[in-house]
Every structure is written in structure tokens, then in C-alpha cells.
N, CA and C atoms as an extended XYZ file, in Angstrom:
318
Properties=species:S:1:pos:R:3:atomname:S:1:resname:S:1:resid:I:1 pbc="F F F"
N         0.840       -1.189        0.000 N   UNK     1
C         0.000        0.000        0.000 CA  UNK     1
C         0.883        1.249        0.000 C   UNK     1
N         0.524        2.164       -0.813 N   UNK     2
C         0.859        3.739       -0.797 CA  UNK     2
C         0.900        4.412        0.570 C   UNK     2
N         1.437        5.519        0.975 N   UNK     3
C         1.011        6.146        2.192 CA  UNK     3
C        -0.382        6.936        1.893 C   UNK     3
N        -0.621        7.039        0.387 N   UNK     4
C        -1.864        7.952        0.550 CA  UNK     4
C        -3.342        6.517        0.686 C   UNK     4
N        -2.282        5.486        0.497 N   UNK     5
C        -3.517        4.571        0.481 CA  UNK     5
C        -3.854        4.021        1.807 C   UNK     5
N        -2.922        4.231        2.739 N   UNK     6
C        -2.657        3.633        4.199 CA  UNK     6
C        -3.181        4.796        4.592 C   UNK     6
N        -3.263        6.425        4.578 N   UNK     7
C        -4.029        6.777        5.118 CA  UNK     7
C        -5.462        7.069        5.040 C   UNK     7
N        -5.564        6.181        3.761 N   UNK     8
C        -7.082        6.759        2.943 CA  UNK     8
C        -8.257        5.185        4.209 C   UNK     8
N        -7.255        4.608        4.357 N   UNK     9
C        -7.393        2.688        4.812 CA  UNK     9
C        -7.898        3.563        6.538 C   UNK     9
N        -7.180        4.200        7.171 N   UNK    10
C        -7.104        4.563        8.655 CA  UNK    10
C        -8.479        5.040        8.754 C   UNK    10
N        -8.253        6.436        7.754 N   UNK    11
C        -9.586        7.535        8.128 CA  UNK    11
C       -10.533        6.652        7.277 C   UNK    11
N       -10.772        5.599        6.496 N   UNK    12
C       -11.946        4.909        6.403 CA  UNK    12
C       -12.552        4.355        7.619 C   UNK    12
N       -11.491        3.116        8.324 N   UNK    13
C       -12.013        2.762        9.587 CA  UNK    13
C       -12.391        3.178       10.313 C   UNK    13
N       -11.718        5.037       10.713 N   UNK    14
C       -11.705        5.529       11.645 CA  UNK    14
C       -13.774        6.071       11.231 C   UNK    14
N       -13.795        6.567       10.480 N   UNK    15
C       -15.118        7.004        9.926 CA  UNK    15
C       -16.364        5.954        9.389 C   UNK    15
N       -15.518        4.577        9.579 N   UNK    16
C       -16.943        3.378        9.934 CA  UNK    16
C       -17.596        3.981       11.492 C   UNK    16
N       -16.222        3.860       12.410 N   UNK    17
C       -16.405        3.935       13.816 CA  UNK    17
C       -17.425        4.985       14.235 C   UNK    17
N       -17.461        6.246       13.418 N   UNK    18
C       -18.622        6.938       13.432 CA  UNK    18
C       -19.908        6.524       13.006 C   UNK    18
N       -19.506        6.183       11.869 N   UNK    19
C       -21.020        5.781       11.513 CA  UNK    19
C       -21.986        4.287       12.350 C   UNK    19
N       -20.989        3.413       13.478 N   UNK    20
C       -21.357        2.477       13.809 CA  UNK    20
C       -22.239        3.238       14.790 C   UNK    20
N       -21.463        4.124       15.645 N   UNK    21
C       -21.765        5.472       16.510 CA  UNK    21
C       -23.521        5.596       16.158 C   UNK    21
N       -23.743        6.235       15.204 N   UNK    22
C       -24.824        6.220       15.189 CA  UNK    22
C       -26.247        5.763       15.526 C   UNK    22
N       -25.942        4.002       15.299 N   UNK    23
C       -26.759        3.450       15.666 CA  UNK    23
C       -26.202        2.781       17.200 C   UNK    23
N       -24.995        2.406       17.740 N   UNK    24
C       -24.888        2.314       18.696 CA  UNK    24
C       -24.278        3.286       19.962 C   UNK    24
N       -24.513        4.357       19.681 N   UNK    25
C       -23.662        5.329       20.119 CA  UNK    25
C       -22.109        5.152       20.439 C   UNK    25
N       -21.747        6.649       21.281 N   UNK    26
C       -20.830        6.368       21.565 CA  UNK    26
C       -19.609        5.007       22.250 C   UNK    26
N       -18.762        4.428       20.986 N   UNK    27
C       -17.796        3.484       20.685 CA  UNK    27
C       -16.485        3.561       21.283 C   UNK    27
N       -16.101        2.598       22.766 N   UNK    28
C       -14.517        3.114       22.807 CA  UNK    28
C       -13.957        2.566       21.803 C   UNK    28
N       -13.081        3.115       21.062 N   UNK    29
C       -11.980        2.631       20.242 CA  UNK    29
C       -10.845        2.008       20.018 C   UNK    29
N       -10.440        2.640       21.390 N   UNK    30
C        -8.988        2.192       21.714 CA  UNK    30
C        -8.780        1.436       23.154 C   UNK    30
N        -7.548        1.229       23.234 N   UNK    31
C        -7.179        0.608       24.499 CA  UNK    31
C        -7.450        1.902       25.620 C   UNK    31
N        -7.521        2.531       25.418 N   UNK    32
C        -7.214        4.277       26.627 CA  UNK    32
C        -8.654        4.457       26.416 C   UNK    32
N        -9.858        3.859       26.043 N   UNK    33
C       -11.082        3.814       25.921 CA  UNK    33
C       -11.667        5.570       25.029 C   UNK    33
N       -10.459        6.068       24.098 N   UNK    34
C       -10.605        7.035       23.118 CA  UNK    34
C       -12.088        6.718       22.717 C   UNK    34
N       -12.654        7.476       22.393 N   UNK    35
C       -14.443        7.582       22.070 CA  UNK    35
C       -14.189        7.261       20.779 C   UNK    35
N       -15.346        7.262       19.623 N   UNK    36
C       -15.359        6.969       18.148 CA  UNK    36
C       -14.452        8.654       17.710 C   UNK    36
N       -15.375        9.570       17.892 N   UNK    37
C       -15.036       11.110       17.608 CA  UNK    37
C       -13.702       11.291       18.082 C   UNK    37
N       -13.227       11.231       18.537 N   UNK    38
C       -11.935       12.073       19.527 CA  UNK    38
C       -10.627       10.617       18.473 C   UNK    38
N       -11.254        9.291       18.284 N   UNK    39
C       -10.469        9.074       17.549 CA  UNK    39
C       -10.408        9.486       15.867 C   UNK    39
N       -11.155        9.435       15.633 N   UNK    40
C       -11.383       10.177       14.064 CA  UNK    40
C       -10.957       11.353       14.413 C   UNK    40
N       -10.483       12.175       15.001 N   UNK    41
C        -9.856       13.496       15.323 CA  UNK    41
C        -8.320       13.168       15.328 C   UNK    41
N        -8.094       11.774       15.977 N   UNK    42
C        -6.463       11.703       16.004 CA  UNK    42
C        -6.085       11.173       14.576 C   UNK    42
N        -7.205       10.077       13.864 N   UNK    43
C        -6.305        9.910       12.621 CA  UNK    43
C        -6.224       10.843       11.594 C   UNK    43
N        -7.234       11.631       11.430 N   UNK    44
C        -7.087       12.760       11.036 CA  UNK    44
C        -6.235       13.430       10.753 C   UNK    44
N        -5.762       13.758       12.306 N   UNK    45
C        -4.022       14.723       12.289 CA  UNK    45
C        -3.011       13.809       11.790 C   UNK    45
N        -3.263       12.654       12.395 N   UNK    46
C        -2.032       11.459       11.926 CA  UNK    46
C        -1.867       11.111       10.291 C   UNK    46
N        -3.287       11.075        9.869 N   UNK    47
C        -3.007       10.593        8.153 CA  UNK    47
C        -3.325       11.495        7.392 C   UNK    47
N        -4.322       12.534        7.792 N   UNK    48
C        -4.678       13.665        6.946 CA  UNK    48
C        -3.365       14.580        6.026 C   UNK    48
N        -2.977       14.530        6.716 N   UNK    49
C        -1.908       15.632        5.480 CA  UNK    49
C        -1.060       14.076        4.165 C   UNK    49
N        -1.442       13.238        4.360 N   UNK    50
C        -0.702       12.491        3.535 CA  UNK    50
C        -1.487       11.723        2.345 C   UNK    50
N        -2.984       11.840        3.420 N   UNK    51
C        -3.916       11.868        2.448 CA  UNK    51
C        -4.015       12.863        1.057 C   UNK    51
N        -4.190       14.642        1.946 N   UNK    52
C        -4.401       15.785        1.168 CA  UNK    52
C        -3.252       15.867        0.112 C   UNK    52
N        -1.845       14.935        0.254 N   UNK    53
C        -0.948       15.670       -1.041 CA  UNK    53
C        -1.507       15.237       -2.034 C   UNK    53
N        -2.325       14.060       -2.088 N   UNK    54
C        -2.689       13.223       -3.433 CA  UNK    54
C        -4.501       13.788       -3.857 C   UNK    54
N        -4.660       13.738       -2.406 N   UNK    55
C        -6.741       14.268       -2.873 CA  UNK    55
C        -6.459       15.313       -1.406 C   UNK    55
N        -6.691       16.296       -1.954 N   UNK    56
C        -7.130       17.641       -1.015 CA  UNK    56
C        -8.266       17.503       -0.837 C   UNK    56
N        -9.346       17.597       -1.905 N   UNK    57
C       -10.805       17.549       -1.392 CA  UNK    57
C       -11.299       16.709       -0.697 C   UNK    57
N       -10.476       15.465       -0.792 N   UNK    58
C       -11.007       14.391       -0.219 CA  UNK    58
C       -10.866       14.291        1.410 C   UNK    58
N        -9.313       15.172        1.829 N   UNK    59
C        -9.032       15.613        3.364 CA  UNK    59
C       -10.007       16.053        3.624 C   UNK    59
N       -10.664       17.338        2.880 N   UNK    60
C       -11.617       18.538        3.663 CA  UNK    60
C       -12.538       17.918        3.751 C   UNK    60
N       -12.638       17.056        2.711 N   UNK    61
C       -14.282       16.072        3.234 CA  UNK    61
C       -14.131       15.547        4.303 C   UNK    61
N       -13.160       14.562        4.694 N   UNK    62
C       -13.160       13.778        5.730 CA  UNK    62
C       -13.313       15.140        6.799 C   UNK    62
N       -12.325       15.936        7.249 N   UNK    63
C       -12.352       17.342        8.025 CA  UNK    63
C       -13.916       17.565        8.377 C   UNK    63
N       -14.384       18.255        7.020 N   UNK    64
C       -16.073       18.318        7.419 CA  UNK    64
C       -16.612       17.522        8.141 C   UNK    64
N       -16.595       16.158        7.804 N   UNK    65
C       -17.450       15.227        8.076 CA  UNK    65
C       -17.343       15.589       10.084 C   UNK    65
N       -15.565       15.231       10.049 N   UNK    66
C       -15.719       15.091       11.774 CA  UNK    66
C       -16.236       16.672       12.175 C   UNK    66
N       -15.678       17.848       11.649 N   UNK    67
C       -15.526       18.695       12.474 CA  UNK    67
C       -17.630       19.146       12.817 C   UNK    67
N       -17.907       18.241       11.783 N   UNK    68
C       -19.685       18.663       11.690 CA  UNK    68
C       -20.401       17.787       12.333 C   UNK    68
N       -19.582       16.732       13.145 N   UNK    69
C       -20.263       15.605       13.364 CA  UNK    69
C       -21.866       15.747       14.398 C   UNK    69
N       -21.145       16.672       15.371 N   UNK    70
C       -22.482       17.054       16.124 CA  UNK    70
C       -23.498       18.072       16.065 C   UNK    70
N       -23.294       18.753       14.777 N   UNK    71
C       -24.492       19.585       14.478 CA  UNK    71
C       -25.057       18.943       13.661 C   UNK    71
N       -25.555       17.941       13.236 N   UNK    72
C       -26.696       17.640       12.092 CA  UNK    72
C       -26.914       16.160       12.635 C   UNK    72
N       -27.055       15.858       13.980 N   UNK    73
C       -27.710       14.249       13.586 CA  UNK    73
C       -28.008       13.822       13.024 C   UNK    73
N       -29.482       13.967       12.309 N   UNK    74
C       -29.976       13.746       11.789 CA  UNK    74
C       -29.432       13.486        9.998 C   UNK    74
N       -28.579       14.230        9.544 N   UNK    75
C       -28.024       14.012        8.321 CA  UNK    75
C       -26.904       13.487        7.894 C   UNK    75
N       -26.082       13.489        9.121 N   UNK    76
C       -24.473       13.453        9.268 CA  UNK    76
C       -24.322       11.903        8.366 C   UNK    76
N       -25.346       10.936        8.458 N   UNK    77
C       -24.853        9.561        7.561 CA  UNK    77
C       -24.725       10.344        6.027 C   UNK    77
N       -25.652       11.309        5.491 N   UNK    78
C       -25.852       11.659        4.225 CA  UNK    78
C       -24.801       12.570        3.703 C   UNK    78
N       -23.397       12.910        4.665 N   UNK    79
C       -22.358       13.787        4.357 CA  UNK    79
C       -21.033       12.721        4.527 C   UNK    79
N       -21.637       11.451        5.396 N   UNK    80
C       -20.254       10.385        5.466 CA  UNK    80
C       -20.454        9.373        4.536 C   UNK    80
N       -21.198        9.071        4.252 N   UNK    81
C       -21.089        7.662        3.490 CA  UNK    81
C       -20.766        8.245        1.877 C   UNK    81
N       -21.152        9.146        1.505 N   UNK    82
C       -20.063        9.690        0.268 CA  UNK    82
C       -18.371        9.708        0.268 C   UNK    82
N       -18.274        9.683        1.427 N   UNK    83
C       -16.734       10.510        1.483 CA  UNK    83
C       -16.195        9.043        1.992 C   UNK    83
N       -17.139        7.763        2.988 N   UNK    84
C       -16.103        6.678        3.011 CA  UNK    84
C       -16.120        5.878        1.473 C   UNK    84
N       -17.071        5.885        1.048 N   UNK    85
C       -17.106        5.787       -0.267 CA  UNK    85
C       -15.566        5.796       -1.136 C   UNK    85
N       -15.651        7.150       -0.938 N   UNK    86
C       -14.547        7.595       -1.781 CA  UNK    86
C       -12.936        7.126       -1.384 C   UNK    86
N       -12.958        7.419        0.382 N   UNK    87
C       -11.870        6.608        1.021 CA  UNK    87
C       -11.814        5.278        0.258 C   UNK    87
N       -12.787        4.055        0.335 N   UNK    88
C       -12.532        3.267        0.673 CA  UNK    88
C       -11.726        2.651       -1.469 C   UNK    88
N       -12.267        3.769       -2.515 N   UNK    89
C       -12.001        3.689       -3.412 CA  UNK    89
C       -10.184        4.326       -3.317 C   UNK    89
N       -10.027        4.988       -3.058 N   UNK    90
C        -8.428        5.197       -3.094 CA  UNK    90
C        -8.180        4.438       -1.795 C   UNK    90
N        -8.266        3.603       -1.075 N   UNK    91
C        -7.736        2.923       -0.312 CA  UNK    91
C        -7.321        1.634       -1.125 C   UNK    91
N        -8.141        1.168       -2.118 N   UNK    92
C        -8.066        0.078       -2.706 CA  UNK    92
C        -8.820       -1.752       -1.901 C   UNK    92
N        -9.221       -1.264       -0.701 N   UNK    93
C        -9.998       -2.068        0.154 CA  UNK    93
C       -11.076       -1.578        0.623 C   UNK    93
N       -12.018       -2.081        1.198 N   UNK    94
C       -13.149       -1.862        1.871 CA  UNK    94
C       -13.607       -2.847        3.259 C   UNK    94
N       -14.207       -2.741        4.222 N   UNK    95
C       -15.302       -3.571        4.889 CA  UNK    95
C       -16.040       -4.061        3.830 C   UNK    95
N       -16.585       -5.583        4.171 N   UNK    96
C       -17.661       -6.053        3.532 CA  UNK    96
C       -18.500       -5.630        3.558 C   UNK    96
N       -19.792       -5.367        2.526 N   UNK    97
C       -20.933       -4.342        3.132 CA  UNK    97
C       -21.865       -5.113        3.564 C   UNK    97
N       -21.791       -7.095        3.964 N   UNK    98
C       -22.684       -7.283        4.755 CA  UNK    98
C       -22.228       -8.471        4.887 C   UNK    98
N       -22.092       -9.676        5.990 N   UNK    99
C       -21.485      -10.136        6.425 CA  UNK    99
C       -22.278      -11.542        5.800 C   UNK    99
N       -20.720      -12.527        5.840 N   UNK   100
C       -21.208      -13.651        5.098 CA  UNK   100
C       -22.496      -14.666        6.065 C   UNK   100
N       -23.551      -15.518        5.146 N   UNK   101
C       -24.640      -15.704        5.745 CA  UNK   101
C       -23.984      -17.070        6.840 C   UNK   101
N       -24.760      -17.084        7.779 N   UNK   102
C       -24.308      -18.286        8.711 CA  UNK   102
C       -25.168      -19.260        8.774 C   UNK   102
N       -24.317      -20.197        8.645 N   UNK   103
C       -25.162      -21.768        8.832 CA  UNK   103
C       -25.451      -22.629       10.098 C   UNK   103
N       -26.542      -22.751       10.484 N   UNK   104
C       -26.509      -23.468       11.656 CA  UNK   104
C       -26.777      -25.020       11.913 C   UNK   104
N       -25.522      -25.529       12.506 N   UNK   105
C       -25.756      -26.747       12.163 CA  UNK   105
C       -26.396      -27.396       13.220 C   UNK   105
N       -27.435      -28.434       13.231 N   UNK   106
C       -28.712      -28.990       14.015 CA  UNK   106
C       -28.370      -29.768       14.236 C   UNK   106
């Protein structure tokens, strides 16, 4: 992987973790029990500028997304799922978008 692709890979995960947020709220993340937000704030600083040399717009999107996270409840999925979208296309990977079916054996 690229560094713009390793950080496109971070702030994807990091911006599932929000969107899991949503329906289960607030997510510790880390071992130091970092919240979903406050970590999407650190990868941010950590991968964002390495992201922006290759896609600028694509930083400010991610930027928006967190720095807006708590004024629009209600819409905030309809400003992220474009932009992991787009992460997860210059990342060159993705999450599965739905998990393989399970068999139960009787």
C-alpha cells in the first residue's frame, strides 16, 4: 500500500467507527477507551496531510465530516457515506458491506 492509500485505509475505519456510533452510540476505540469522535480526530491529524498531497478535497471532506459531526444528527450519515465511499475507493480495500450468511448446524 501507498502512504496515501494507508491513510485513505485509517480515516476509512476511523469514519466506519462513526457511523457504527450512530446506531450504537458512543464506541470506545482504543485501548485508553478514546471515544469513536476524539479518535477520528487523532487519525485525522495522523493521516490527513498524507492523504491531502494526493486528494485535497477528499481531506476537507473527511475534516467536514468530523468537524460537523455534532451539528446535524440527523443528516451526518448523508455527508459520510459519500466521502467513506470515496476513502474506501483510493484505499483500494473496503469492509464487507454485509457479512457472510451463517449456517446453523442442528
Amino acid at each position: 500500500m501507498t502512504d496515501t492509500q494507508t491513510a485513505a485505509w485509517h480515516l476509512y475505519v476511523a469514519l466506519h467507527w462513526l457511523a457504527a456510533a450512530q446506531v450504537h452510540g458512543e464506541i470506545p476505540t482504543t485501548e485508553g477507551g478514546m471515544g469513536d469522535l476524539d479518535h477520528a480526530r487523532h487519525q485525522l491529524t495522523e493521516h490527513g496531510p498524507a492523504l491531502a498531497r494526493e486528494h485535497p478535497q477528499l481531506a476537507d471532506g473527511v475534516r467536514h465530516v468530523i468537524d460537523t459531526w455534532t451539528d446535524d444528527p440527523a443528516g451526518r450519515l448523508a455527508t459520510l457515506l459519500p466521502v467513506m465511499d470515496t476513502l474506501a475507493s483510493v484505499s483500494g480495500v473496503s469492509l464487507p458491506e454485509t457479512l457472510p450468511p451463517i449456517t446453523v448446524m442442528r
